[in-house]
N, C-alpha and C positions, 0 to 999 in steps of 0.2 A: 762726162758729166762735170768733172773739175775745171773744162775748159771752156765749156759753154759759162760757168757759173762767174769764171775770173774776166769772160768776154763782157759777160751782164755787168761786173761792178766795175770795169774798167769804161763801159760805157755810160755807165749811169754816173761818175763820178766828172767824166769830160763833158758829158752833155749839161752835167749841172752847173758847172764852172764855164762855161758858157752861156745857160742861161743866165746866171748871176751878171756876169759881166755886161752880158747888152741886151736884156729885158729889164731886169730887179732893178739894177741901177738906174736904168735910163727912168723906168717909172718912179721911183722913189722920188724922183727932182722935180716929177711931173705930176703934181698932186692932182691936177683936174684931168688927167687924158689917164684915164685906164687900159691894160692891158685887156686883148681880148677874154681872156681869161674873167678875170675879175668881171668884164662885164656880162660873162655868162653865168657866173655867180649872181651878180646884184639882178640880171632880169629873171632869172630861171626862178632863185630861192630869196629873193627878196631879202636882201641881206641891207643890213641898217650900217650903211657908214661911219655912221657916229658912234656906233657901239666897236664894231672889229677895230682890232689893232692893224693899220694899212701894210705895217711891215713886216709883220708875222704874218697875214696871207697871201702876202709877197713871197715870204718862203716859202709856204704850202703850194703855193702855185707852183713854184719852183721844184720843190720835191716832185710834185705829183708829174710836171710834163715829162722831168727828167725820167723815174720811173716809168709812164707810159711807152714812152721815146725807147729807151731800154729793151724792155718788153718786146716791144716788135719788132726791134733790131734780134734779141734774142732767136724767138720764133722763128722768123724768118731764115738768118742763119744755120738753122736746123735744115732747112730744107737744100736737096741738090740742084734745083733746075730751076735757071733765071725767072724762067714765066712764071713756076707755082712760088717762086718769092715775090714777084710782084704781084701775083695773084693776093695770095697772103698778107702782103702787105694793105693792100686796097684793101682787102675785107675786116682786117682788124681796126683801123685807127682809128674811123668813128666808134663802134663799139666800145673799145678800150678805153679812150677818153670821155666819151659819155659816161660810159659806170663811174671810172676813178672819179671824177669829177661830181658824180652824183653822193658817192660818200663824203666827198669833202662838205656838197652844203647839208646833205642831214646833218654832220658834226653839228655846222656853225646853226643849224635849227633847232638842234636839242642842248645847245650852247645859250639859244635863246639872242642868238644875235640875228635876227629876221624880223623884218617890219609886221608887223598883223595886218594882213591884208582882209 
């Protein structure tokens, strides 16, 4: 249990610092090209640019893939047999980021930073 758990934050911590370095950055310079990310926020949850701070849901983006990322690396490494990890793997990663990613824009909805549609 201790080892899976120091796998999960050893992963979560490299995959973040990596995001950081060649997504977060690169978009921060690039005020008009969004990451995919971002843009499944603005069409899903109608999210108002003018209201969110671009740099804080830079990070949230960033927490959350890394976490996702994490997650099924975890998971997966649980299991013994190459196929039922890539089994595994294929069946979790839209789900996984679908959900995470669905809490993120309730937040920014009951944040009140969403256009009225």
């Amino acid at each position: 249990m201790i080892e899976e758990l120091i796998l999960f934050l050893l992963c979560f911590l490299l995959i973040l610092v990596i995001y950081e370095l060649f997504i977060v950055r690169k978009a921060k310079n690039k005020k008009n090209k969004y990451p995919m990310e971002v843009k499944y926020l603005i069409n899903k949850y109608h999210l108002n640019m003018r209201k969110v701070d671009y740099s804080q849901l830079l990070q949230v983006v960033a927490l959350v893939s890394s976490f996702d990322i994490s997650f099924i690396v975890s998971v997966v490494i649980i299991l013994d047999s190459y196929l039922w990890q890539i089994v595994a793997a294929l069946v979790l990663v839209l789900p996984v980021i679908l959900v995470s990613y669905h809490f993120v824009g309730v937040v920014y909805e009951k944040k009140g930073m969403t256009k009225n549609v």
